[in-house]
C-alpha positions as CSV (number, residue, x, y, z in Angstrom):
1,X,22.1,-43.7,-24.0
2,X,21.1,-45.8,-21.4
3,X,25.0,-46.7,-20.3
4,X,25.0,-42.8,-20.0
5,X,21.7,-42.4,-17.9
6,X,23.5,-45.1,-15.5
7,X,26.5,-42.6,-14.5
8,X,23.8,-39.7,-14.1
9,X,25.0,-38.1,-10.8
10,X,22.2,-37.7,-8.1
11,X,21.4,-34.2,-7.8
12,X,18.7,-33.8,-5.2
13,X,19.1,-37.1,-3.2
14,X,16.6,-38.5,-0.2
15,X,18.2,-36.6,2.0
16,X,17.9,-33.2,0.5
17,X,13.6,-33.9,0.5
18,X,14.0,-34.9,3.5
19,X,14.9,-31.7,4.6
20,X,13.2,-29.6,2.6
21,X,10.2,-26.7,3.5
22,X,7.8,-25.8,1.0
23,X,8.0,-21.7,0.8
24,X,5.4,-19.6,2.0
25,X,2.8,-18.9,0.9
26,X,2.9,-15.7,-0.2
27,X,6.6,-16.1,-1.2
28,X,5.7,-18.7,-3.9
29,X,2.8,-16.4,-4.8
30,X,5.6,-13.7,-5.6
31,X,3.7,-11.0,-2.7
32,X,6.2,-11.0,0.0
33,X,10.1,-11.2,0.3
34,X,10.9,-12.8,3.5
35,X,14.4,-11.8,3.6
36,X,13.7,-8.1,3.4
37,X,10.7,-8.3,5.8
38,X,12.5,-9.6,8.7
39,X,15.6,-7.1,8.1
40,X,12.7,-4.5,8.3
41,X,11.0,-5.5,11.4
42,X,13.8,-6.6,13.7
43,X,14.3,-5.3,16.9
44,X,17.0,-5.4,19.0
45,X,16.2,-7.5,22.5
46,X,16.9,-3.9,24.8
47,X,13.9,-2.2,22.6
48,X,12.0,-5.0,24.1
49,X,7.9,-4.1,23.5
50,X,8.7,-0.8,21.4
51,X,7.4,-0.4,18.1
52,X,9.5,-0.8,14.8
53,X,7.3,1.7,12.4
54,X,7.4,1.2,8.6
55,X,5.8,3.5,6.0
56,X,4.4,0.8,3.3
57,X,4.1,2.1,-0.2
58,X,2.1,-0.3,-3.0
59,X,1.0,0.5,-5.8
60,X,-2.7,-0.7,-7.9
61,X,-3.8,-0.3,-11.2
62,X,-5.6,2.5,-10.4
63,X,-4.2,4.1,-7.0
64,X,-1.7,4.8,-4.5
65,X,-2.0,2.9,-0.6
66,X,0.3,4.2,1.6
67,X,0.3,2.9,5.2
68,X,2.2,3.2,8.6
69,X,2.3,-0.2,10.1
70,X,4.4,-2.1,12.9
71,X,4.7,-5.9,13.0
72,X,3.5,-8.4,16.0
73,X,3.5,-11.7,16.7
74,X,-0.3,-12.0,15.5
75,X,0.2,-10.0,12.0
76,X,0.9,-5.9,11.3
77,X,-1.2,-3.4,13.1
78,X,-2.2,-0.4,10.3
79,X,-1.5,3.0,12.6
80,X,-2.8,5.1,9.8
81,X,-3.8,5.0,5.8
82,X,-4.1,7.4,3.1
83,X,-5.2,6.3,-0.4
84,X,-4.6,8.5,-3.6
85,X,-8.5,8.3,-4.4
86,X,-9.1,10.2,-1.1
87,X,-7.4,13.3,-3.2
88,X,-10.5,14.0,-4.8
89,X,-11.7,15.6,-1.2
90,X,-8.5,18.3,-1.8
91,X,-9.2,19.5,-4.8
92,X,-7.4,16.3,-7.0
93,X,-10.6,14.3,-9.6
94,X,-8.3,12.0,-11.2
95,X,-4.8,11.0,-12.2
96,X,-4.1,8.3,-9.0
97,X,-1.2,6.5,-9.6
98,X,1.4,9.1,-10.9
99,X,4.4,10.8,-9.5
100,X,2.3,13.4,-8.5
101,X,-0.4,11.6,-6.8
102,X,1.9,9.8,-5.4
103,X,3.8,12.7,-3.2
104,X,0.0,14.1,-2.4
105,X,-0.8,10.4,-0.7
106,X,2.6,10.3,1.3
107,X,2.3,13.8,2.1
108,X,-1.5,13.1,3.5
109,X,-0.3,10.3,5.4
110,X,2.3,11.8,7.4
111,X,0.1,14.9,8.1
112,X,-2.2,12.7,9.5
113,X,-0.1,10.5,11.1
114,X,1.7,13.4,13.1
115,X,-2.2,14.6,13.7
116,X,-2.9,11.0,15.6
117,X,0.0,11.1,17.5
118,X,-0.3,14.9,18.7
119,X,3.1,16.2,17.2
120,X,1.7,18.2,13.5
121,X,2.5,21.4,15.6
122,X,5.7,20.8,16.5
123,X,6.4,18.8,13.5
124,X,5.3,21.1,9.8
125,X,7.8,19.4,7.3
126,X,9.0,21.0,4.6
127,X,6.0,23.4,3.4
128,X,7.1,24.9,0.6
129,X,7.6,21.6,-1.9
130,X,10.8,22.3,-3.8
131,X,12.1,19.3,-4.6
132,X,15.4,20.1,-2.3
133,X,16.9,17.3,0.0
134,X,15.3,17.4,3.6
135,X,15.6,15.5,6.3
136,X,13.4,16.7,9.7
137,X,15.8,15.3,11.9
138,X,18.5,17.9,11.2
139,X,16.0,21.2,11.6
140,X,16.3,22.7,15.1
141,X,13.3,23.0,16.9
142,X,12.4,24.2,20.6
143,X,10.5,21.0,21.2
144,X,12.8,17.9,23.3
145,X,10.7,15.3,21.0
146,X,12.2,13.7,18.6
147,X,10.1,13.3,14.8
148,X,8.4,10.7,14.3
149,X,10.6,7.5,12.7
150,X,9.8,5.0,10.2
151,X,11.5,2.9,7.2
152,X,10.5,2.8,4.1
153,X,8.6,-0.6,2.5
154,X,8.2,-1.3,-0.9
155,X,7.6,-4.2,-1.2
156,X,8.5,-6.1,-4.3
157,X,8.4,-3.5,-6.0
158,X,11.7,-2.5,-7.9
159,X,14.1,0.0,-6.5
160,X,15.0,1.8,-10.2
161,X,16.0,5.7,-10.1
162,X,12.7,8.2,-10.5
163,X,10.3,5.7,-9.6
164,X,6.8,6.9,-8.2
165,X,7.6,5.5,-4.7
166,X,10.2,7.8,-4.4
167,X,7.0,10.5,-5.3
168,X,5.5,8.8,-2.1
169,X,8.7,9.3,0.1
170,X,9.1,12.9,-0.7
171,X,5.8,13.8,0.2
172,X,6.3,12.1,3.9
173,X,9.4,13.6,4.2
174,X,8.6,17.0,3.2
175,X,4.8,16.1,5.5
176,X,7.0,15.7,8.8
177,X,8.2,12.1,8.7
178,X,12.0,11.2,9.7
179,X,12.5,8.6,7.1
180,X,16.2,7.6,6.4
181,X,16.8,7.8,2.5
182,X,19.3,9.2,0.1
183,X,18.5,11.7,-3.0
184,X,20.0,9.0,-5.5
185,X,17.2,7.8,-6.2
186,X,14.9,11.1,-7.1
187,X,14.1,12.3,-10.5
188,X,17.1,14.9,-11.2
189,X,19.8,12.8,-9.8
190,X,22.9,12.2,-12.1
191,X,25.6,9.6,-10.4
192,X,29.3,11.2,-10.7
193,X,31.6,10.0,-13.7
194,X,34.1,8.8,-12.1
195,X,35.1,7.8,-8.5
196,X,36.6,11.2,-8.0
197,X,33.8,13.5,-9.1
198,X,31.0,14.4,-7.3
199,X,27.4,13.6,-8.3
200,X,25.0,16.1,-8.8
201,X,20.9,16.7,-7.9
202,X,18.6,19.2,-10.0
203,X,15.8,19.6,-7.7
204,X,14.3,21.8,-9.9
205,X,13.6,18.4,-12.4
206,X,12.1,16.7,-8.8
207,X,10.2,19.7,-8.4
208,X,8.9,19.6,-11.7
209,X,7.4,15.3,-11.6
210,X,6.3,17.0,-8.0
211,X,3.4,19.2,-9.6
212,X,3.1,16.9,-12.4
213,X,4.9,19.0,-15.4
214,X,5.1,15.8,-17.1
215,X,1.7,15.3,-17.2
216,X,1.3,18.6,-18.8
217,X,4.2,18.0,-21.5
218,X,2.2,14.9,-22.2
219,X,-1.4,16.6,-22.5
220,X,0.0,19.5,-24.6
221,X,1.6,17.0,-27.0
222,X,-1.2,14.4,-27.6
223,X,-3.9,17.3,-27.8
224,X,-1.3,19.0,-30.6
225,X,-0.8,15.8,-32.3
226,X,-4.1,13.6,-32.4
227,X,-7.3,15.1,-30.4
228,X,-9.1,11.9,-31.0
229,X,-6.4,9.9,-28.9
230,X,-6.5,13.2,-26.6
231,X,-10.3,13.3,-25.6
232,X,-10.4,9.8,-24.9
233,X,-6.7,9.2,-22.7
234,X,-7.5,12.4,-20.6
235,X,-11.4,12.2,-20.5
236,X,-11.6,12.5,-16.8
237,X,-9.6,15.9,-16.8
238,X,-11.8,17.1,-19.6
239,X,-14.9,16.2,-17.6
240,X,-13.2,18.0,-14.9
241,X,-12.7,21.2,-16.4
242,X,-8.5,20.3,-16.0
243,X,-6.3,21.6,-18.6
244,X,-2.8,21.2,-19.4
245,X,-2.2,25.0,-17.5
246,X,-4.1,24.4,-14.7
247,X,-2.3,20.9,-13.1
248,X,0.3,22.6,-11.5
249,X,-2.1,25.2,-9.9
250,X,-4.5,21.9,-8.5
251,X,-1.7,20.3,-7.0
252,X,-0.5,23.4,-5.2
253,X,-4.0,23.9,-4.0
254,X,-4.4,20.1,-2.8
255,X,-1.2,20.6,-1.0
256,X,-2.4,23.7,1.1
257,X,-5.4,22.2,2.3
258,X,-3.7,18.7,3.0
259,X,-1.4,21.1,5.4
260,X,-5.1,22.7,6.6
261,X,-6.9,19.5,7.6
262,X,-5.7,16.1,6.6
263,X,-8.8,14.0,8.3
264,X,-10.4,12.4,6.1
265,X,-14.6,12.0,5.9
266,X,-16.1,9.0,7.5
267,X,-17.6,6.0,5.0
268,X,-21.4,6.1,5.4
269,X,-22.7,3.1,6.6
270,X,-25.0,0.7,4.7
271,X,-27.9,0.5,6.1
272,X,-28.6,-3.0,4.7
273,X,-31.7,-5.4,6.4
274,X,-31.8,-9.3,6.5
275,X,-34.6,-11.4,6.9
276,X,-34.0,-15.1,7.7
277,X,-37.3,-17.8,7.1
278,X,-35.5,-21.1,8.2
279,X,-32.2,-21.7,5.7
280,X,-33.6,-18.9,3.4
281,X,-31.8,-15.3,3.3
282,X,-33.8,-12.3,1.9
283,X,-32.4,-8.4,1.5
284,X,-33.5,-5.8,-0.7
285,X,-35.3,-8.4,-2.9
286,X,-32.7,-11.3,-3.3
287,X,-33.3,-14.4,-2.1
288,X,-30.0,-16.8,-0.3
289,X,-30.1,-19.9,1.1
290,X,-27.6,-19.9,4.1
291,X,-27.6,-22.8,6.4
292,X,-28.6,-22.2,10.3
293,X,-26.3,-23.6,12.9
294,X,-28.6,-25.8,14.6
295,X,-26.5,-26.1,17.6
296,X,-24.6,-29.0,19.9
297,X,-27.8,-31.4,20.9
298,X,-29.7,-31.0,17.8
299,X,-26.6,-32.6,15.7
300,X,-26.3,-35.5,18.9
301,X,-29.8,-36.2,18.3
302,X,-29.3,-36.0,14.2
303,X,-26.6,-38.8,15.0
304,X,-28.7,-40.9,17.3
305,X,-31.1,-40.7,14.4
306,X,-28.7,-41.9,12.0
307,X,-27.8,-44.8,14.3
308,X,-31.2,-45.9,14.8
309,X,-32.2,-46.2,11.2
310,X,-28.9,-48.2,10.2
311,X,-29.7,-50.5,13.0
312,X,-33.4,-51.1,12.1
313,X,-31.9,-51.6,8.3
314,X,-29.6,-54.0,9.5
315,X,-31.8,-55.4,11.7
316,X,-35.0,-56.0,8.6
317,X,-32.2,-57.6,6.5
318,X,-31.6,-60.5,9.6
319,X,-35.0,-60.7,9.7
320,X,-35.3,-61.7,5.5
């Protein structure tokens, strides 16, 4: 054993730690790949000081953020937002992370993006949602200005055929975005069987996630086969007065008035009061101890202090 441990080749030697970086952060944390990030936000050096705009999809536990952001040197500036919850102010109580959801948020955002920057007018999408391939930057319009551009981020997130970011794409596409993709990836999509054939899309089966007919399939089933299971998976839509025949006519509605007004309603502020009594923090009844900068000369003289009672120590010591 050991004669075999002695002819052990060197694998990582002193010079390979000498050269090596400890990953970032939030690469070793599994949050951000590098190596797609900078393909996504580089510019080329004659588009010096013009934004590269990217249309950030993540997905929670419980929602849908969709974003349209643009790096800098200090960190990505946020243009505009729209979070699935904020479909409960079109007409959408619950269900916020499914295909559906996800095509109302990216539809949102690019309505209210093209609202920011002036061009929902001359911009209006696609607005009858189909489930066809679109792309804005084929339709002929009377206005010079070109539609508005971004690529699509997903993050970490995997890239599989039918996935809800595509949901989230479609609906900024179809909302007025120019956002380069391909229809391989959409529910309804069948690859070709051989290199000579040609592959085929059923937009009808895109059309179908789009309104959330599989929702419906779902509801219909579980209530047929256990209504205990039933009452407590689709609570919420029971609470809202949502059955299985009625999803398809909510997320038409929601659509509509997304088109009508996509703003969404100001956060009231909390009105919230402090009171301070030396290191001692009071509001609405709770009691915090939070330590009071005392400022440059007061923490010279707590120093001087210091100093003078180790030298008087030192000093009574000599003296004994």
């Amino acid at each position: 054993m050991l004669a075999t441990m002695a002819f052990m080749k060197i694998l990582k030697t002193p010079a390979f730690f000498k050269r090596y970086q400890v990953p970032k952060r939030r690469r070793y944390q599994g949050k951000t790949d590098y190596a797609a990030r900078r393909v996504m936000i580089h510019q080329d050096k004659n588009k010096y000081n013009s934004k590269k705009y990217r249309m950030v999809v993540r997905f929670s536990n419980t929602k849908v953020v969709c974003q349209v952001v643009y790096a800098t040197i200090r960190g990505d500036r946020t243009i505009s937002q729209a979070n699935s919850p904020e479909l409960v102010n079109f007409g959408i109580p619950c269900g916020y992370k499914n295909y559906a959801a996800a095509y109302a948020t990216g539809l949102l955002l690019a309505r209210r993006t093209l609202k920011k920057f002036g061009m929902d007018e001359d911009f209006k999408g696609k607005e009858e949602a189909d489930g066809e391939e679109y792309h804005i930057e084929e339709e002929e319009t009377e206005v010079e200005r070109r539609p508005f551009k971004c690529i699509l981020d997903v993050g970490i997130k995997r890239t599989c055929e039918g996935a809800r970011m595509w949901g989230a794409l479609k609906g900024a596409v179809d909302g007025g975005l120019h956002i380069p993709h391909k229809c391989k990836n959409f529910p309804g999509y069948t690859a070709p069987e051989d290199k000579s054939g040609e592959p085929q899309y059923d937009a009808e089966a895109h059309k179908a996630k789009i309104f959330g007919e599989h929702v419906k399939d779902y509801m219909e089933s579980m209530a047929e086969e256990d209504p205990t299971k039933y009452e407590a998976h689709f609570s919420k839509f029971i609470a809202a007065s949502i059955s299985a025949d009625s999803i398809e006519e909510m997320y038409t509605e929601a659509h509509s008035k997304i088109r009508a007004d996509p703003t969404g309603a100001p956060k009231d502020k909390k009105s919230i009061s402090w009171t301070r009594d030396g290191d001692e923090v009071t509001s609405e009844g709770k009691t915090m101890t939070r330590s009071k900068k005392i400022g440059l000369e007061a923490r010279r003289a707590k120093v001087l202090a210091r100093i003078s009672a180790a030298q008087e120590s030192m000093m009574d010591q000599d003296d004994d």
